[in-house]
ZADREN-983265 format. One line per field, with one value per atom (N, C-alpha, C): residue number from 1; atom name; y, z, x. Coordinates in Angstrom, 2 decimals. Last residue first. Layout:
BEGIN
i: c(NUM,...)
at: c(CA,...)
yy: c(Y,...)
zz: c(Z,...)
xx: c(X,...)
END
This chain:
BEGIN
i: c(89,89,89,88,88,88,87,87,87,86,86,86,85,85,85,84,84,84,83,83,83,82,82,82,81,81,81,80,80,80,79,79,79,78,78,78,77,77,77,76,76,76,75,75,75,74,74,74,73,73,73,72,72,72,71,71,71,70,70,70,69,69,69,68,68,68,67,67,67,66,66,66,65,65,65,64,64,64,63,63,63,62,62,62,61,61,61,60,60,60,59,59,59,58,58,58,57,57,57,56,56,56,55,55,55,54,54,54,53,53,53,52,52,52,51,51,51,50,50,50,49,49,49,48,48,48,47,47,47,46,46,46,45,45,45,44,44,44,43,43,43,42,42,42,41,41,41,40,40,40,39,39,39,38,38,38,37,37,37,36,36,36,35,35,35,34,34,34,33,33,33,32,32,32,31,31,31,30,30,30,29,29,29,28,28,28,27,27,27,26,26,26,25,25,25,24,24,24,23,23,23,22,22,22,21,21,21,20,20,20,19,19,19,18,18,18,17,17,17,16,16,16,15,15,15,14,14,14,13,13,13,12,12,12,11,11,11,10,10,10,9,9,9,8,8,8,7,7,7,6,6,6,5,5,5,4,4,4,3,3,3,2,2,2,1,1,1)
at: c(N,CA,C,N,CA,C,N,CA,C,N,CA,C,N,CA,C,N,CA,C,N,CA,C,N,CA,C,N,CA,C,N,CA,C,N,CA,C,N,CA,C,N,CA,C,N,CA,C,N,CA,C,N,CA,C,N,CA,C,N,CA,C,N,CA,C,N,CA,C,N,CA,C,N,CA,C,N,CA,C,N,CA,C,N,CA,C,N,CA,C,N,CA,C,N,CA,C,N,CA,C,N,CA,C,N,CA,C,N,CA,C,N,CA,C,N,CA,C,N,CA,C,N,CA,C,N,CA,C,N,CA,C,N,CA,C,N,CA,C,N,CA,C,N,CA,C,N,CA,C,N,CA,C,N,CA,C,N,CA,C,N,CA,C,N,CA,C,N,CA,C,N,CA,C,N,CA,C,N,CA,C,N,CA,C,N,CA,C,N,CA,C,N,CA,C,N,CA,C,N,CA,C,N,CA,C,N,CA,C,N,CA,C,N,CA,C,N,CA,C,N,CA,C,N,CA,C,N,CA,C,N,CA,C,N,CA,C,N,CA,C,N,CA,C,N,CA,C,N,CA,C,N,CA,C,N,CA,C,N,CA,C,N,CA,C,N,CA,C,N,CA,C,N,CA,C,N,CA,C,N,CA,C,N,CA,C,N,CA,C,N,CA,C,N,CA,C,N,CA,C,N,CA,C,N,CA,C,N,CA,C)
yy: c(-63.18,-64.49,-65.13,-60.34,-61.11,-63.18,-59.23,-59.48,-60.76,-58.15,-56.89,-57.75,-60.00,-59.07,-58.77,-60.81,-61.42,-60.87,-58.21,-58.91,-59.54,-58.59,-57.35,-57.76,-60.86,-60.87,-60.10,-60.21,-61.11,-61.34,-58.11,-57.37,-58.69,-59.58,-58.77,-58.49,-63.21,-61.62,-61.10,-66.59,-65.28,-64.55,-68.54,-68.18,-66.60,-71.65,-70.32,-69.99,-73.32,-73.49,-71.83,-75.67,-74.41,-74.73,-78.03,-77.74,-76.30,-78.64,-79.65,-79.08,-76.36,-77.70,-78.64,-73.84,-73.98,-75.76,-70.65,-71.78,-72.68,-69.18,-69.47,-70.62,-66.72,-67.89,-67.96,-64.93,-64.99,-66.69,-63.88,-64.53,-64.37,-61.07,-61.61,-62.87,-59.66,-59.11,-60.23,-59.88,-59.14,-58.96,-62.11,-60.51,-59.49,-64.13,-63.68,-62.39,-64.60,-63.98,-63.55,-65.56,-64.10,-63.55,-67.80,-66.97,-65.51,-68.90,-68.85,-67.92,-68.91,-68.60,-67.85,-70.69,-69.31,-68.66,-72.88,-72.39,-71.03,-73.65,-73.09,-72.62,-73.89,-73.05,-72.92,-76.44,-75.36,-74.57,-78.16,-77.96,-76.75,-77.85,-78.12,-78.05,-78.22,-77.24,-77.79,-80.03,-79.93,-78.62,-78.86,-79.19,-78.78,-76.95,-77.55,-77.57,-76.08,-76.85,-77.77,-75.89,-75.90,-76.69,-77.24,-76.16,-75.43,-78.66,-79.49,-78.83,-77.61,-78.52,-78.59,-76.15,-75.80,-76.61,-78.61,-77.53,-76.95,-79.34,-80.29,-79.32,-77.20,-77.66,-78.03,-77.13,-76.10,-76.31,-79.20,-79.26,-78.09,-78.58,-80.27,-79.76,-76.50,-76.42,-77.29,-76.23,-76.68,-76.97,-73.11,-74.63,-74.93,-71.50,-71.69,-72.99,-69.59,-70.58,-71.11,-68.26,-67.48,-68.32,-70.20,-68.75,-68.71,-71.88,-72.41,-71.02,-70.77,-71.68,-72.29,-68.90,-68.12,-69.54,-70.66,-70.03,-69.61,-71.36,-72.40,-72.04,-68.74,-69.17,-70.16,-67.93,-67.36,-68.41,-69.99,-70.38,-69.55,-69.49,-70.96,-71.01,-67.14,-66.99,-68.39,-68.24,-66.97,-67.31,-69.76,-69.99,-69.37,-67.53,-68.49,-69.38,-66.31,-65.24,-66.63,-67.76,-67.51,-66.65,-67.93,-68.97,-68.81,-65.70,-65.67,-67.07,-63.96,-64.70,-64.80,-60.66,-62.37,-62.66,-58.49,-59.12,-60.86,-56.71,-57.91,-58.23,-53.75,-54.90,-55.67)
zz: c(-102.51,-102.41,-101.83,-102.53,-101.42,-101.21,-104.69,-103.99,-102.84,-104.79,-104.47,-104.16,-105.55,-104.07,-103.73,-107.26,-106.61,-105.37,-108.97,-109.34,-108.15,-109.24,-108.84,-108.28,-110.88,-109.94,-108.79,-113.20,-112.33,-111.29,-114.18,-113.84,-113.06,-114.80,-113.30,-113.20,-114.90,-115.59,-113.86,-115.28,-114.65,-114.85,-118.13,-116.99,-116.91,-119.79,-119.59,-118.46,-123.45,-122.20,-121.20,-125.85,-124.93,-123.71,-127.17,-126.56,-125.65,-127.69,-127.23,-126.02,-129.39,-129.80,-129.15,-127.48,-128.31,-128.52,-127.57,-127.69,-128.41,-124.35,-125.79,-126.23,-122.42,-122.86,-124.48,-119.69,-120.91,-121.34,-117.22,-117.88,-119.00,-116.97,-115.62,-115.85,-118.87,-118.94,-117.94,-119.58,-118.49,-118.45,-121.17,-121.60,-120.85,-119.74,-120.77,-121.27,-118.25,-117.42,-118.54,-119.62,-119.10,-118.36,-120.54,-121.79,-121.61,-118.11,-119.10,-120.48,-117.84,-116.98,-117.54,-120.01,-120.04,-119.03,-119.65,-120.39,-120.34,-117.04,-116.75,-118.01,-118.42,-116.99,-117.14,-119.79,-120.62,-119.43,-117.92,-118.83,-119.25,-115.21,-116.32,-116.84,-111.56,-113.13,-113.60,-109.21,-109.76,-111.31,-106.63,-108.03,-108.81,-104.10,-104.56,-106.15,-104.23,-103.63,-103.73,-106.63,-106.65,-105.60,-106.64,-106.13,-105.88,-109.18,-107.50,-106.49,-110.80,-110.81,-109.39,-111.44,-110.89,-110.45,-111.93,-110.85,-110.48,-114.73,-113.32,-111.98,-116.23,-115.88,-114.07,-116.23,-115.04,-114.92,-117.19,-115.63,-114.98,-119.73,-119.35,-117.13,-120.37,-120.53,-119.08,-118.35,-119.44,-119.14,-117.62,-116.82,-117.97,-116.92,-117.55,-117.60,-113.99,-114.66,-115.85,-111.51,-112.64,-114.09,-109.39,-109.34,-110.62,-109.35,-110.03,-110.16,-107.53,-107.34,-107.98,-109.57,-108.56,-108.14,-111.29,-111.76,-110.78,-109.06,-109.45,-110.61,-108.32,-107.37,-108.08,-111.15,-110.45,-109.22,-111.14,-111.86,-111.60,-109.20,-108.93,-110.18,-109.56,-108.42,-108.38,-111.71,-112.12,-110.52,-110.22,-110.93,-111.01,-108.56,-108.10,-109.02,-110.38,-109.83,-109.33,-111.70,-112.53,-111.33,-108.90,-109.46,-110.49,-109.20,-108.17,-108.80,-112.49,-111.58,-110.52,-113.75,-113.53,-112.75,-116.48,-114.78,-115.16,-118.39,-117.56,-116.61,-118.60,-117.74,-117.69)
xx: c(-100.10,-99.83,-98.44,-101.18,-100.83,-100.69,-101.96,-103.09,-102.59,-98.73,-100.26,-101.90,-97.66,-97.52,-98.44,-99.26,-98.59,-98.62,-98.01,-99.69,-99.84,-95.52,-96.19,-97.55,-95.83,-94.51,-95.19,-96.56,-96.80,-96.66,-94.60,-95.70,-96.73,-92.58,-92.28,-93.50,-93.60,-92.98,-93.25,-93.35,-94.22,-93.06,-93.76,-92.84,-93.62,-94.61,-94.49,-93.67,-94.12,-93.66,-94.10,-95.61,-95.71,-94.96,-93.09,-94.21,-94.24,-90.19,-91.00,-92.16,-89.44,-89.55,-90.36,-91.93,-90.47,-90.34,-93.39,-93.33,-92.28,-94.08,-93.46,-93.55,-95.32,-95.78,-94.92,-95.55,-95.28,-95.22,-98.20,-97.06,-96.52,-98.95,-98.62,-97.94,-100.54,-99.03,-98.50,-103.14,-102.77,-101.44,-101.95,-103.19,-102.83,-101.55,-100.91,-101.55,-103.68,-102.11,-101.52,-105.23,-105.71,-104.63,-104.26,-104.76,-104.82,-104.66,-103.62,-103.23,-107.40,-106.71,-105.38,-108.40,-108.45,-107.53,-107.22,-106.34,-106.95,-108.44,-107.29,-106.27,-110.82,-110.52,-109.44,-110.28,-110.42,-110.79,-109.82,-108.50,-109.22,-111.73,-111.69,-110.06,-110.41,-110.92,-110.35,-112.00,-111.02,-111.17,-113.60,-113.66,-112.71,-111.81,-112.98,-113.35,-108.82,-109.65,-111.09,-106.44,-107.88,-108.15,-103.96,-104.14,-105.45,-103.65,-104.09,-104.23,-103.68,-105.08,-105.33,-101.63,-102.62,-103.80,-99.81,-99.52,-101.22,-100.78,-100.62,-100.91,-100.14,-101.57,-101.97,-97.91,-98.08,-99.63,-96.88,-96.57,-97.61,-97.98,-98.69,-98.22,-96.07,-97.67,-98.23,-93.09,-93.92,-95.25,-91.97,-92.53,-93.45,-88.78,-89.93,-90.31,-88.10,-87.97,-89.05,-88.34,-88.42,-88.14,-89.23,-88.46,-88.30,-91.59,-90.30,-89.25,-93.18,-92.84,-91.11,-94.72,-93.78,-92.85,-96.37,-95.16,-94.02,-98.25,-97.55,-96.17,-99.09,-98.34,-97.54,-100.28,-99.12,-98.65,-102.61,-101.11,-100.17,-104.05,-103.40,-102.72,-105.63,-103.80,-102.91,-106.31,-105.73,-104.36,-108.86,-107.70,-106.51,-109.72,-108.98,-107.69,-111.04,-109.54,-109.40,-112.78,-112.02,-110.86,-114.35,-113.60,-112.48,-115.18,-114.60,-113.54,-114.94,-115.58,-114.92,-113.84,-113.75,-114.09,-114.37,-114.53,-114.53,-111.15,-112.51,-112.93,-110.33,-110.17,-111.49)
END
């Protein structure tokens, strides 16, 4: 397991919540950017923050991520789901 910054877990919970949001649905790239951006209180994050972010739910097991005709799309898993509970979002 990696360590992650404080900022880097912020991110990290600002795309589970913005997955949990759409109950189990899959949310295109460009939306779930959107989603998290605005979920950041202080200073907006980079694009490249939140693709690591993205990169690290997918690692971690906490999204899945496909990709299909019109562009990456993802959706939170059970072990996200879990993830969630357990640091109480």
């Amino acid at each position: 397991m990696s360590t992650r910054t404080e900022r880097q877990h912020q991110i990290d919970r600002a795309v589970v919540k913005s997955l949990r949001e759409v109950n189990g649905r899959l949310v295109p790239e460009r939306a779930l950017v959107d989603s998290v951006a605005i979920k950041i209180d202080f200073m907006e994050p980079a694009r490249s923050e939140i693709d690591d972010a993205l990169r690290h739910a997918e690692r971690e097991g906490r999204a899945l991520g496909v990709c299909s005709e019109t562009g990456r799309k993802y959706k939170l898993t059970e072990a996200g789901e879990a993830w969630a509970l357990e640091v109480r979002l």
